[in-house]
VOKOLDREN-886134 format. One line per field, with one value per residue: residue number from 1; residue in three letters; chain; x, y, z of N, C-alpha, C in turn. Coordinates in Angstrom, 2 decimals. Layout:
N
k <- (NUM_...)
r <- (ALA_...)
c <- (A_...)
nX <- (X_...)
nY <- (Y_...)
nZ <- (Z_...)
caX <- (X_...)
caY <- (Y_...)
caZ <- (Z_...)
cX <- (X_...)
cY <- (Y_...)
cZ <- (Z_...)
# end
This chain:
250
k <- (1_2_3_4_5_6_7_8_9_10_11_12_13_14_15_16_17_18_19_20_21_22_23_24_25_26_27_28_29_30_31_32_33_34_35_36_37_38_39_40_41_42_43_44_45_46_47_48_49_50_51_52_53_54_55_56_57_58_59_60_61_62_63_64_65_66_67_68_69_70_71_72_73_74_75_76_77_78_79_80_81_82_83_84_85_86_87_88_89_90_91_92_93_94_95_96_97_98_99_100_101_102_103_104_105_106_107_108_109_110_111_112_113_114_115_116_117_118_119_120_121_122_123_124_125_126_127_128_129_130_131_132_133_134_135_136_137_138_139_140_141_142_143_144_145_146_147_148_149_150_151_152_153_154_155_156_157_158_159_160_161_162_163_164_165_166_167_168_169_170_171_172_173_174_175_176_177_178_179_180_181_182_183_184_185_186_187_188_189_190_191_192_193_194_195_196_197_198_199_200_201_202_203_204_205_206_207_208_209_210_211_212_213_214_215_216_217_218_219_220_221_222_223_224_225_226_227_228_229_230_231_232_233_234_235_236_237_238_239_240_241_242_243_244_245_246_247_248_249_250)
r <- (UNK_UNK_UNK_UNK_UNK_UNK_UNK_UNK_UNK_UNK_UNK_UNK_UNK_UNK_UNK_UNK_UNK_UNK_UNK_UNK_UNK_UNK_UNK_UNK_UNK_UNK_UNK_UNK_UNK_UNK_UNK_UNK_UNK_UNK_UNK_UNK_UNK_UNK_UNK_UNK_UNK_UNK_UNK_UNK_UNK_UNK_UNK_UNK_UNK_UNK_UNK_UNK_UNK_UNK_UNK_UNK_UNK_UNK_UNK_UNK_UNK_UNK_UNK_UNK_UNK_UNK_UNK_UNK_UNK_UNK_UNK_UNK_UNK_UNK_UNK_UNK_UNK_UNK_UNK_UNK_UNK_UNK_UNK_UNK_UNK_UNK_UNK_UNK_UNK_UNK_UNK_UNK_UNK_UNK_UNK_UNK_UNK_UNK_UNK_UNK_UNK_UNK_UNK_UNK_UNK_UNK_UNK_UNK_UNK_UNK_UNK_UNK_UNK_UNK_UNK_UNK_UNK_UNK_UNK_UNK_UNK_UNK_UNK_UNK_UNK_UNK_UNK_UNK_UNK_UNK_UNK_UNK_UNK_UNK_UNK_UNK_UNK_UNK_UNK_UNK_UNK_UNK_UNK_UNK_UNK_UNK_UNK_UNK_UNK_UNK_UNK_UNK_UNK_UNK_UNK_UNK_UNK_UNK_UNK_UNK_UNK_UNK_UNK_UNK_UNK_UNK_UNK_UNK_UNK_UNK_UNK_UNK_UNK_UNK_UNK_UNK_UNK_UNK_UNK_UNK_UNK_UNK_UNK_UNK_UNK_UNK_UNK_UNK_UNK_UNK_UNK_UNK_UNK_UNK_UNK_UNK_UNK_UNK_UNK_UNK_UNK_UNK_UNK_UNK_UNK_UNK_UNK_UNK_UNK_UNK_UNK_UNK_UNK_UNK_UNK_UNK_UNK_UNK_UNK_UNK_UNK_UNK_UNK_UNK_UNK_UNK_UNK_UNK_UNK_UNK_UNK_UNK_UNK_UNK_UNK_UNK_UNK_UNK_UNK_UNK_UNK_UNK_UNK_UNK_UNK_UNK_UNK_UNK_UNK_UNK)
c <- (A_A_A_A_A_A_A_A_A_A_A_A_A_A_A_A_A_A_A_A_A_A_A_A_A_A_A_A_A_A_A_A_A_A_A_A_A_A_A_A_A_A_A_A_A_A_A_A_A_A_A_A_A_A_A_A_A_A_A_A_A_A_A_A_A_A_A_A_A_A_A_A_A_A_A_A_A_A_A_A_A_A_A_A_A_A_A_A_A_A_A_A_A_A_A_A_A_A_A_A_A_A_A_A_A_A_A_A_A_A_A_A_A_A_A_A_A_A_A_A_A_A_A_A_A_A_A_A_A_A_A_A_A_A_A_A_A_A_A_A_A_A_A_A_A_A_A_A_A_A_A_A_A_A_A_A_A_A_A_A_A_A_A_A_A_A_A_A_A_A_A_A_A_A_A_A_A_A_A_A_A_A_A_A_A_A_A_A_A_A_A_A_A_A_A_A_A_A_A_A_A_A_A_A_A_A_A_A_A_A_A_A_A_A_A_A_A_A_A_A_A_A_A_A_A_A_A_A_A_A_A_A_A_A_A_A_A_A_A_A_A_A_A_A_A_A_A_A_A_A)
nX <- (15.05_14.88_17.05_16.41_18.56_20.33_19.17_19.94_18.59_19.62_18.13_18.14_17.66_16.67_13.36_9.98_6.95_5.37_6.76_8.92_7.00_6.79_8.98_9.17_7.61_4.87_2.75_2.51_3.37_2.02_-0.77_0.14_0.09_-2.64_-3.32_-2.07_-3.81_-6.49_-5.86_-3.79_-1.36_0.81_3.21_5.97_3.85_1.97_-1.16_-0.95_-1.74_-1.04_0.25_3.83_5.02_8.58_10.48_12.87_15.95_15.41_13.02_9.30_7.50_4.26_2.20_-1.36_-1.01_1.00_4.43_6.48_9.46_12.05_12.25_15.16_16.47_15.53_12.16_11.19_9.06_7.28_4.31_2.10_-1.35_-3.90_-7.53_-10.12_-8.79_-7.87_-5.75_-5.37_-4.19_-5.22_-8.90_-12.00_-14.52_-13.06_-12.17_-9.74_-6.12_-3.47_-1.22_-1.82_-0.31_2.21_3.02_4.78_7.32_7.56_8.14_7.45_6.26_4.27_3.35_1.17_1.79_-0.43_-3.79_-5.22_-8.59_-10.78_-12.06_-10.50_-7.40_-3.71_-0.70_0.89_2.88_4.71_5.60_8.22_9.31_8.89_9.25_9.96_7.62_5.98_7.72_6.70_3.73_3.15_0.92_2.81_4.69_3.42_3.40_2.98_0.30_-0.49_-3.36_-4.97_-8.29_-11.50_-14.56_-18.06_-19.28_-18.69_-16.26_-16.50_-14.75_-14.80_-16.13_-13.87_-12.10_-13.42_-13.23_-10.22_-10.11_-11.57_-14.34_-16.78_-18.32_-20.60_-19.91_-17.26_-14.37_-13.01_-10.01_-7.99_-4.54_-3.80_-4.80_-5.09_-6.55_-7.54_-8.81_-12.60_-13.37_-11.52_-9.28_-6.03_-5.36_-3.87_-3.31_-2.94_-3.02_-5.46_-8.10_-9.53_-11.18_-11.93_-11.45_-14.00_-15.99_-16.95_-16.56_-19.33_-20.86_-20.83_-22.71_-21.34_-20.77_-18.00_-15.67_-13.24_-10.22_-7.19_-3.96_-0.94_1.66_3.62_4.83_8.44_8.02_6.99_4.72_5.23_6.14_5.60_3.66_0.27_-0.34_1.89_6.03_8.19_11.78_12.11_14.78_17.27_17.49_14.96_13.71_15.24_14.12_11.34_12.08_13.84_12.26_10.02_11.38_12.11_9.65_9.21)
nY <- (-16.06_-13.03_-11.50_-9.74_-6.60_-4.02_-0.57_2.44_5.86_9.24_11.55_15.55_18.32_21.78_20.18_19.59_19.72_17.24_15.86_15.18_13.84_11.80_10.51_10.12_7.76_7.92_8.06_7.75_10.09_12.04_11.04_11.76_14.48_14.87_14.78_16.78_18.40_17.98_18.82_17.59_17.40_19.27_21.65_23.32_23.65_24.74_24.63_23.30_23.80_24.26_23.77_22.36_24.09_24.21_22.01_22.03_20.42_20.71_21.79_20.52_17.91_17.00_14.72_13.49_14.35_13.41_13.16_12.93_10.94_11.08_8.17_6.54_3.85_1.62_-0.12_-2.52_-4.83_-7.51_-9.06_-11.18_-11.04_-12.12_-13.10_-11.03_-9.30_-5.71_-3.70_-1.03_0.82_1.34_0.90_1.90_0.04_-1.66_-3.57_-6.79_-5.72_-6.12_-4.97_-5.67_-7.63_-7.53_-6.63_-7.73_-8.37_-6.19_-3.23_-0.65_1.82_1.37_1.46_0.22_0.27_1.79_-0.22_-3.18_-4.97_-5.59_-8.40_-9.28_-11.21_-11.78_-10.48_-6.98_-4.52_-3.20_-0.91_1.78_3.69_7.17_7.96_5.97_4.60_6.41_6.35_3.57_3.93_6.06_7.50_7.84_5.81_3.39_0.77_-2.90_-4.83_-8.16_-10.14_-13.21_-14.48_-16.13_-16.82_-17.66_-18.34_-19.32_-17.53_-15.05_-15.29_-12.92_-10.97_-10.15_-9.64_-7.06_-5.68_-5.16_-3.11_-1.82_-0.96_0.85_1.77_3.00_5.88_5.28_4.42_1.26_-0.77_-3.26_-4.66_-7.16_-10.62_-13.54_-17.47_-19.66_-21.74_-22.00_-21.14_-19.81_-16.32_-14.74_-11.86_-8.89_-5.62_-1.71_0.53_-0.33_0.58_1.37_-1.42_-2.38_-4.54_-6.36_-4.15_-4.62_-6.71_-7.18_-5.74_-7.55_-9.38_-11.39_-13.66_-13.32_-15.22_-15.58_-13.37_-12.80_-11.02_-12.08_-10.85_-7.41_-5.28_-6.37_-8.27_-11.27_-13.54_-15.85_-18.66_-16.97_-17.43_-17.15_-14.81_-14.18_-13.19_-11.32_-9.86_-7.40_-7.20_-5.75_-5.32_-5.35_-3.05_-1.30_-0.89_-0.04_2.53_3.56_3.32_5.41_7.26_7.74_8.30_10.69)
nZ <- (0.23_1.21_3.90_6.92_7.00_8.45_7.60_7.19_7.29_7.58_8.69_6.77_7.76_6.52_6.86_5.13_6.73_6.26_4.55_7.10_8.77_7.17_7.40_10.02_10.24_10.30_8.60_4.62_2.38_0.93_2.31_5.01_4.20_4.26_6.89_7.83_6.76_8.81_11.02_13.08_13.34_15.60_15.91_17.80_19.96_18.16_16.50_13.37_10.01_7.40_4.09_3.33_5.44_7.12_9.18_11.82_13.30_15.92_16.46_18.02_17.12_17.35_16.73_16.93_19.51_20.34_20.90_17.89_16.30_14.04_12.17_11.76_11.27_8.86_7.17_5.43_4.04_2.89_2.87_3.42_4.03_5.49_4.44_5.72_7.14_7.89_5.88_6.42_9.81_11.61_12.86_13.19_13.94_15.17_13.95_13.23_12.50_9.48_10.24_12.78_13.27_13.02_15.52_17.12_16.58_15.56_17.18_16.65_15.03_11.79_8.39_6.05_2.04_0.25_-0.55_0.39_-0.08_2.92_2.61_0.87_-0.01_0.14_-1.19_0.30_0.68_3.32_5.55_7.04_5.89_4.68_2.27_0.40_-0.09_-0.72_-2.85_-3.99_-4.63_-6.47_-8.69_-11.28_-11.33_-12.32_-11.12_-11.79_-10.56_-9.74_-9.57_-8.69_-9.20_-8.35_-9.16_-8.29_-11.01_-14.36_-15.81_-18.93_-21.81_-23.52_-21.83_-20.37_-22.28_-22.82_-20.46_-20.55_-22.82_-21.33_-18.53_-17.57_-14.76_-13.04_-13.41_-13.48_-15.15_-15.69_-16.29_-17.10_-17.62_-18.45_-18.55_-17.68_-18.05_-16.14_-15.45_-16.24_-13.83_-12.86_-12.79_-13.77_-13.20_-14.17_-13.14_-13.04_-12.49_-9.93_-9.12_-6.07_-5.14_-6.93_-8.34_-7.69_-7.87_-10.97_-11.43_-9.95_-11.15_-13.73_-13.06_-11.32_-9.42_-6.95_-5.14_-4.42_-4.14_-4.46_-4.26_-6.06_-6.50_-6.75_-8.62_-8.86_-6.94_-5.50_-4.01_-3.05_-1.11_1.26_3.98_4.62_6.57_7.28_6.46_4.60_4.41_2.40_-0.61_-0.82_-3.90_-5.23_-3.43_-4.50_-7.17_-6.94_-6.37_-8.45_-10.34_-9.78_-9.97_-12.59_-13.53_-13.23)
caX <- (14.27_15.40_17.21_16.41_19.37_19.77_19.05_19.85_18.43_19.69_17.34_18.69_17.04_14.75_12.11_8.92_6.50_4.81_8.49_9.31_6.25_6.64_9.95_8.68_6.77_3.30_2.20_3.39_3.91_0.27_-0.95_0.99_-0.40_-4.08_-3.23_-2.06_-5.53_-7.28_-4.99_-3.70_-0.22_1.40_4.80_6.30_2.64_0.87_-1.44_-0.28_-2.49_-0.63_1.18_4.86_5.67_9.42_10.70_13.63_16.23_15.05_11.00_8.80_6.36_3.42_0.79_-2.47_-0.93_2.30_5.60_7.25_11.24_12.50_12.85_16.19_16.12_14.10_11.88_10.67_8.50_6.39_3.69_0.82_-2.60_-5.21_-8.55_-10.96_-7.68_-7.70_-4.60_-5.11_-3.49_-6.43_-10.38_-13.14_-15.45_-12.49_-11.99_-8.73_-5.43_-2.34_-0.37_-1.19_-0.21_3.67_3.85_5.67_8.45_8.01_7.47_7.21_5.01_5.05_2.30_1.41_1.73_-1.73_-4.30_-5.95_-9.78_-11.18_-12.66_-9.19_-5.88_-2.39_0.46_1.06_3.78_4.85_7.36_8.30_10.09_7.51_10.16_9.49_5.84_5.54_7.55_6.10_2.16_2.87_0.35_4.04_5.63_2.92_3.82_1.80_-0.41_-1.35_-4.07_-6.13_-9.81_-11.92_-15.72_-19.14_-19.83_-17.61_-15.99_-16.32_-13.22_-15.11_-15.92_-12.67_-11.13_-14.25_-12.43_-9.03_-10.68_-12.09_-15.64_-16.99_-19.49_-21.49_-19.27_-15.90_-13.85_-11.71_-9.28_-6.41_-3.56_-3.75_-5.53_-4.72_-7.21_-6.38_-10.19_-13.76_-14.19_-10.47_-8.42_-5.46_-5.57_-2.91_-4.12_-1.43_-3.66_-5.88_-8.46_-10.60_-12.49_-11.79_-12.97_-15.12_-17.07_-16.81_-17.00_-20.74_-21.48_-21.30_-23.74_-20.59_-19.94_-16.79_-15.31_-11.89_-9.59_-5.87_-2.86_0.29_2.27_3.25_5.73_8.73_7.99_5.83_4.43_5.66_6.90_5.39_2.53_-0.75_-0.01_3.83_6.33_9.63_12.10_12.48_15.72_18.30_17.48_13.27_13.30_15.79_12.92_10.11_12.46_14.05_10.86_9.11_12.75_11.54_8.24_9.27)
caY <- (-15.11_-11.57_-11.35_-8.64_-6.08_-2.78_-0.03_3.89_7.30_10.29_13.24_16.29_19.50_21.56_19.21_19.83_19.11_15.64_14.94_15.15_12.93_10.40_10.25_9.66_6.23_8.24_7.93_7.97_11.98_11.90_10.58_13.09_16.07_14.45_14.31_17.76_19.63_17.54_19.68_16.24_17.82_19.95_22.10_23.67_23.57_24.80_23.03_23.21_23.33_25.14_22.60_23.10_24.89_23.70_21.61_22.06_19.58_21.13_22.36_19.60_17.80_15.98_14.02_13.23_14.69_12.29_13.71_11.98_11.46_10.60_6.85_6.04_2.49_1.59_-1.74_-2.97_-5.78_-8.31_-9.60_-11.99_-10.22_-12.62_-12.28_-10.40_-8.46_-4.61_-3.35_0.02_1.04_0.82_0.58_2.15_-0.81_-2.50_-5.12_-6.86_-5.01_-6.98_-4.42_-6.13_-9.31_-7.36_-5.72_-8.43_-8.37_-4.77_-2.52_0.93_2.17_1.08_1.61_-0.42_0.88_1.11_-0.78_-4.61_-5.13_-6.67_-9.63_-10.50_-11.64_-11.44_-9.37_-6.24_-3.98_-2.52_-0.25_2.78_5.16_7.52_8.18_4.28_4.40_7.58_6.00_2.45_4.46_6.65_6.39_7.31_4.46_2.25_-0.37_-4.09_-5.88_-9.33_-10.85_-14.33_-13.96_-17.23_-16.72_-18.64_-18.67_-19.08_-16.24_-15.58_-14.60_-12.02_-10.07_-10.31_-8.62_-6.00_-5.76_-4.47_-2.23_-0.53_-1.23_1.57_1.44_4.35_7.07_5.44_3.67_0.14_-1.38_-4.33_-4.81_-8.28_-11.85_-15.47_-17.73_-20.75_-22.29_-21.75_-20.27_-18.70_-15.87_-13.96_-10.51_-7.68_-4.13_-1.04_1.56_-0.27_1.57_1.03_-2.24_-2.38_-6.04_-6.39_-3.53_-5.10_-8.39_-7.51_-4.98_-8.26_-10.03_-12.69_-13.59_-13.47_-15.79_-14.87_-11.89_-12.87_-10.32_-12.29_-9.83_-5.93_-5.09_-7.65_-8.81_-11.74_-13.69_-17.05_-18.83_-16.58_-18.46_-16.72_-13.81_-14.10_-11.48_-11.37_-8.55_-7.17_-7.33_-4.44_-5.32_-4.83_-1.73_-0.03_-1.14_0.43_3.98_4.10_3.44_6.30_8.50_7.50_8.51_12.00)
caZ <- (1.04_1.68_5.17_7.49_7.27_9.16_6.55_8.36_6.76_8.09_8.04_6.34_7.73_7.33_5.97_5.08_7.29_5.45_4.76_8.85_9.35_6.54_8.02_11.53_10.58_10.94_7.30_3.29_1.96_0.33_3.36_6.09_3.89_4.68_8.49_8.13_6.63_9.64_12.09_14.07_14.10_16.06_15.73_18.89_20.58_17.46_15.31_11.67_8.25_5.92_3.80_2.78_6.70_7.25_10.36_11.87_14.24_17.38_16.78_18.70_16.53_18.05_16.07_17.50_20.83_21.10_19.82_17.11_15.62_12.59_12.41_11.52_11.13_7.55_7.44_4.36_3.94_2.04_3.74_3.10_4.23_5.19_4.41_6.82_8.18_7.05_5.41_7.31_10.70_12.88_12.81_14.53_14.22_16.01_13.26_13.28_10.99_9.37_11.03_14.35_13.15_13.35_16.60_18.12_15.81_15.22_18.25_16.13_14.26_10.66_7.15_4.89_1.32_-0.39_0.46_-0.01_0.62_4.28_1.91_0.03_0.65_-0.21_-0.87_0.90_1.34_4.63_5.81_7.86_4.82_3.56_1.01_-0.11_0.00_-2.54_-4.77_-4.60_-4.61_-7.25_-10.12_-12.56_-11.45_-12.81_-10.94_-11.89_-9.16_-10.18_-8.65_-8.46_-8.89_-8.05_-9.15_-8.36_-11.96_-15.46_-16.56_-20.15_-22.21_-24.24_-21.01_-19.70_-23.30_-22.11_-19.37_-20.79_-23.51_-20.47_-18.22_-17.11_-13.82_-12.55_-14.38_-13.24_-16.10_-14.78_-17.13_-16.62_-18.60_-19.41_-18.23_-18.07_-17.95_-15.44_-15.46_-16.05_-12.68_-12.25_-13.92_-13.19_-13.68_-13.92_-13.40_-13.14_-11.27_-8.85_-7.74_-4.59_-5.16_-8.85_-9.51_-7.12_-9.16_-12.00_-11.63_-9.80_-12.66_-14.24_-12.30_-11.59_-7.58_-6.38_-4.25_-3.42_-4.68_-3.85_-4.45_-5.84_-7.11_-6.99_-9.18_-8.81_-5.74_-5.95_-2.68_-3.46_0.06_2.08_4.54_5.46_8.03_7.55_5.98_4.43_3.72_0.76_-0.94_-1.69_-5.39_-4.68_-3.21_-5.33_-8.22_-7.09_-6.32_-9.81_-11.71_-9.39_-10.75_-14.65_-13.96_-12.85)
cX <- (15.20_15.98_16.99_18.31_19.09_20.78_18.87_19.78_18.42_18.78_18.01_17.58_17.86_14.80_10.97_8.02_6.09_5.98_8.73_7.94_6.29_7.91_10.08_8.27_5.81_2.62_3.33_3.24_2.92_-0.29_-1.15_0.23_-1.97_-4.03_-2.81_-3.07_-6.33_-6.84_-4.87_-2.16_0.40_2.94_4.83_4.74_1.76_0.33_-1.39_-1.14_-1.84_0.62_2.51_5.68_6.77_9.66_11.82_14.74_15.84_13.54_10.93_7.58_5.84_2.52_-0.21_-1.39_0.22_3.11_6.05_8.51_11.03_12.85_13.97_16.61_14.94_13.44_11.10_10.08_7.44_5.65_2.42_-0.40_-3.67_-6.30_-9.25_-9.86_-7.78_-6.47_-4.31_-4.43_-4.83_-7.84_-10.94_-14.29_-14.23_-12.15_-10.47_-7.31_-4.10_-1.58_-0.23_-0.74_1.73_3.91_4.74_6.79_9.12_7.48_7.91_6.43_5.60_3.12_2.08_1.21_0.87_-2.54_-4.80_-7.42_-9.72_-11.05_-11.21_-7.60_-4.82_-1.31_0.23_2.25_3.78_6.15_7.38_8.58_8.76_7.75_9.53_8.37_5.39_5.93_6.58_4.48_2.24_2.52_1.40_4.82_4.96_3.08_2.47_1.36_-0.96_-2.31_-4.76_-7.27_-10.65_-13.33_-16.67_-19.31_-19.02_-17.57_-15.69_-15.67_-13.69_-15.64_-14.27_-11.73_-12.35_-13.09_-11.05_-9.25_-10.72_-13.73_-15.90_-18.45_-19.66_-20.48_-17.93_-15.33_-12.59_-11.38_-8.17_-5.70_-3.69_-4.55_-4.98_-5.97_-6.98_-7.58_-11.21_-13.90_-12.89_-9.60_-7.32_-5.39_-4.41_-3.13_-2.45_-1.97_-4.36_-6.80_-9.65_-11.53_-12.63_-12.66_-13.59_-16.02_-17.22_-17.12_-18.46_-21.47_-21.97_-22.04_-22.60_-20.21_-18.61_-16.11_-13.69_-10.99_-8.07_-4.72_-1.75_1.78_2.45_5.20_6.89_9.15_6.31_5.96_4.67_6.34_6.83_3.79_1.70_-0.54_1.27_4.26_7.66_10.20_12.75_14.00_16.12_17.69_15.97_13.44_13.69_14.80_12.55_11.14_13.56_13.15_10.35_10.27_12.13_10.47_8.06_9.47)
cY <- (-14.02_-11.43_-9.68_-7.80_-4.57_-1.06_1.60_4.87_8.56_11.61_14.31_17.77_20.52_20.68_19.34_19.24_17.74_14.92_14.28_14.09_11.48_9.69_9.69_8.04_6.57_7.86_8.30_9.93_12.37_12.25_11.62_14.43_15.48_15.06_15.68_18.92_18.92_18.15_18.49_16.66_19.22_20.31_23.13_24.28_24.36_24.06_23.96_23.00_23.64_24.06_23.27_24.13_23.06_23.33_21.97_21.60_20.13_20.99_20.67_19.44_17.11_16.11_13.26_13.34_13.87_12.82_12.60_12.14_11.08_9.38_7.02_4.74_1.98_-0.09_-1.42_-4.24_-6.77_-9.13_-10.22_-11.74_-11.66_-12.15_-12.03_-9.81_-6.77_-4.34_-1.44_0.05_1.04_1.05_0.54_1.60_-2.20_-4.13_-5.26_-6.09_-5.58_-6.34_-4.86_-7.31_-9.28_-7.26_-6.66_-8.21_-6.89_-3.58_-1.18_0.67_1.74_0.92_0.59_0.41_0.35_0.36_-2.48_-4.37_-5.73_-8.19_-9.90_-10.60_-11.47_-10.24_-7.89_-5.92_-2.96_-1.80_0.94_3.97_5.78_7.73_6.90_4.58_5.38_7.42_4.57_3.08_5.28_6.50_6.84_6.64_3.64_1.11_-1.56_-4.56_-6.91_-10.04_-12.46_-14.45_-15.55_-16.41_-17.91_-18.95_-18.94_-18.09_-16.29_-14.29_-13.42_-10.93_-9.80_-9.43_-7.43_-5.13_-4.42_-3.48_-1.02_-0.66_-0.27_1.74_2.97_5.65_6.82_3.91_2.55_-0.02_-2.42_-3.99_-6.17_-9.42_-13.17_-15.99_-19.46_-21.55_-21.83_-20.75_-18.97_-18.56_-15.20_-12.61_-9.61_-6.45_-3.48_-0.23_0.91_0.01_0.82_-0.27_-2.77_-3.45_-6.19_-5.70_-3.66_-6.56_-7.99_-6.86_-6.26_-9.66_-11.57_-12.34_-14.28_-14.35_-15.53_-14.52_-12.22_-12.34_-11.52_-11.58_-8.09_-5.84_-6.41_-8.27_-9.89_-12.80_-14.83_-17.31_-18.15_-16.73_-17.17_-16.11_-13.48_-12.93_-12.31_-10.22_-8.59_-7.36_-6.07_-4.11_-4.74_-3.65_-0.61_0.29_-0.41_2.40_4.25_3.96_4.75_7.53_8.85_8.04_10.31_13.10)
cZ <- (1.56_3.49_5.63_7.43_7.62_7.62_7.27_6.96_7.47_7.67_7.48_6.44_6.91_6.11_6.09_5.80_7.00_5.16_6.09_9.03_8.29_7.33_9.59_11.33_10.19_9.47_6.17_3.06_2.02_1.80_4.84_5.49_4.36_6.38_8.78_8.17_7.90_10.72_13.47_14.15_14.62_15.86_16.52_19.53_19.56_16.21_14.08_10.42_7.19_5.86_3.47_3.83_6.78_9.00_10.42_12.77_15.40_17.51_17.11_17.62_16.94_16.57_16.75_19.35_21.43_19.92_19.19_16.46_14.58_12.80_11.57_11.12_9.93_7.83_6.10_3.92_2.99_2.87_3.18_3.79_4.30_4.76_5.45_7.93_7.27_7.10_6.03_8.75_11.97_12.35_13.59_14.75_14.98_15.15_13.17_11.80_10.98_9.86_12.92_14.93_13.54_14.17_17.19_17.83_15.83_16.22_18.03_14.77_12.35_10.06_6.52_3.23_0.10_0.28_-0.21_0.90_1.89_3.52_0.99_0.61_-0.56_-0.39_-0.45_0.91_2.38_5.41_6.85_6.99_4.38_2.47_-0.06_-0.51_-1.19_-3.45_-5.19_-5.43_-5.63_-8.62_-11.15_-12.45_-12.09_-12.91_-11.44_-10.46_-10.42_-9.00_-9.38_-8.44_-9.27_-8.20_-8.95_-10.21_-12.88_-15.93_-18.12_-20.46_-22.89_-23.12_-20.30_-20.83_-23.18_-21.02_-19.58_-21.68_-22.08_-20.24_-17.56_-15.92_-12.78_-12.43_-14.28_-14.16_-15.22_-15.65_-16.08_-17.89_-19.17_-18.74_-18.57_-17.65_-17.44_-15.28_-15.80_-15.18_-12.04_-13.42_-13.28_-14.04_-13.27_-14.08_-13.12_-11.78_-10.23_-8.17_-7.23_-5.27_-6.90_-9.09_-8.68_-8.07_-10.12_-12.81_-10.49_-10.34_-13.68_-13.81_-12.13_-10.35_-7.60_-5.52_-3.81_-4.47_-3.76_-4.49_-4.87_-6.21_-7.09_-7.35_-9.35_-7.67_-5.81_-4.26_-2.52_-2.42_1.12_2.86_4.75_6.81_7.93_6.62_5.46_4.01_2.56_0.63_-1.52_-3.36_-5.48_-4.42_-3.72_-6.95_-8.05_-7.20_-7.51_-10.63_-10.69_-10.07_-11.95_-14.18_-14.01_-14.25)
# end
């Protein structure tokens, strides 16, 4: 298991604004440019839309009305996501988020990168770098997620090579990369991209209920030894992964 070690990134002004805030903690690059068209930050008391305006060690940047620094201090994590926890940073129906499963440990602000459904569990990564986060998230790294998929019914192998061909549900095409087949009722599945809800829509396109959707895998970090709610940090070797495959992809 990966020990915590203390991991320092010096800023290097100027930096682009979404830089200066991924760099803060507040969000990934992507992310920060979102938070910027919503006009939630401020630079020396004005609010900011136009992407690509430079910061500079002095100007004052507030987000949602509370200034923010450059964390200095990186955290990088692997974390096990229950289910019925959201993988977002907060929720305005007040439902609980694996980020508040850290604060004890971690009393600054910190992302998780990407997201996992309410309804499934497992791996997660979580961090403060927004640097990190754009490369792990970027669809030319093409990193793998493996998941666990437990159905009410038997899944049959000739939907499942459907599946990787490519299933297309109300104009939006899913694919995996590959499948194991570990029972009747459970398969594991390796997708590259991901998107929003994937098997879920897919697996109820094919009239087949779901029973639980568990992450073990993203890239080569796999969740093995890490309990329900718990975390471990990544390893030197892990994180330099995901930010030389996001290099190659460039």
């Amino acid at each position: 298991m990966a020990e915590e070690r203390t991991r320092v990134k010096q800023p290097d002004y100027p930096l682009r604004l979404h830089v200066f805030l991924a760099r803060c903690g507040v969000a990934s690059r992507r992310n920060a440019e979102k938070l910027i068209d919503q006009g939630r930050v401020m630079v020396n008391g004005t609010t900011i839309r136009t992407q690509g305006t430079l910061v500079a060690e002095d100007d004052i940047v507030m987000f949602d009305g509370k200034r923010v620094y450059p964390t200095r201090k990186m955290v990088y994590l692997a974390m096990n996501k229950p289910k019925k926890y959201l993988s977002t940073s907060s929720d305005p129906e007040g439902r609980p988020t694996a980020l508040e499963l850290l604060k004890n440990d971690f009393p600054f602000r910190l992302f998780t990168v990407g997201r996992l459904d309410f309804l499934s569990s497992g791996l997660i990564l979580v961090t403060n770098d927004g640097d990190f986060a754009q490369a792990a998230m970027h669809p030319k790294s093409n990193v793998e997620k493996e998941y666990i998929v437990e159905t009410k019914r038997e899944i049959p192998a000739e939907l499942l090579d459907q599946f990787k061909r490519g299933v297309t549900v109300e104009s939006e095409t899913y694919s995996i990369e590959s499948y194991s087949i570990k029972n009747r009722f459970r398969v594991n599945l390796v997708l590259h991209e991901g998107k929003n809800r994937e098997i879920r829509r897919v697996f109820q396109h094919w009239r087949i209920g779901v029973k639980r959707i568990h992450r073990v895998r993203i890239g080569p970090v796999r969740i093995k030894g890490i309990g329900s709610g718990e975390y471990r940090h990544l390893s030197d070797e892990e994180i330099a992964w995901f930010v030389n495959r996001a290099g190659r992809g460039r």
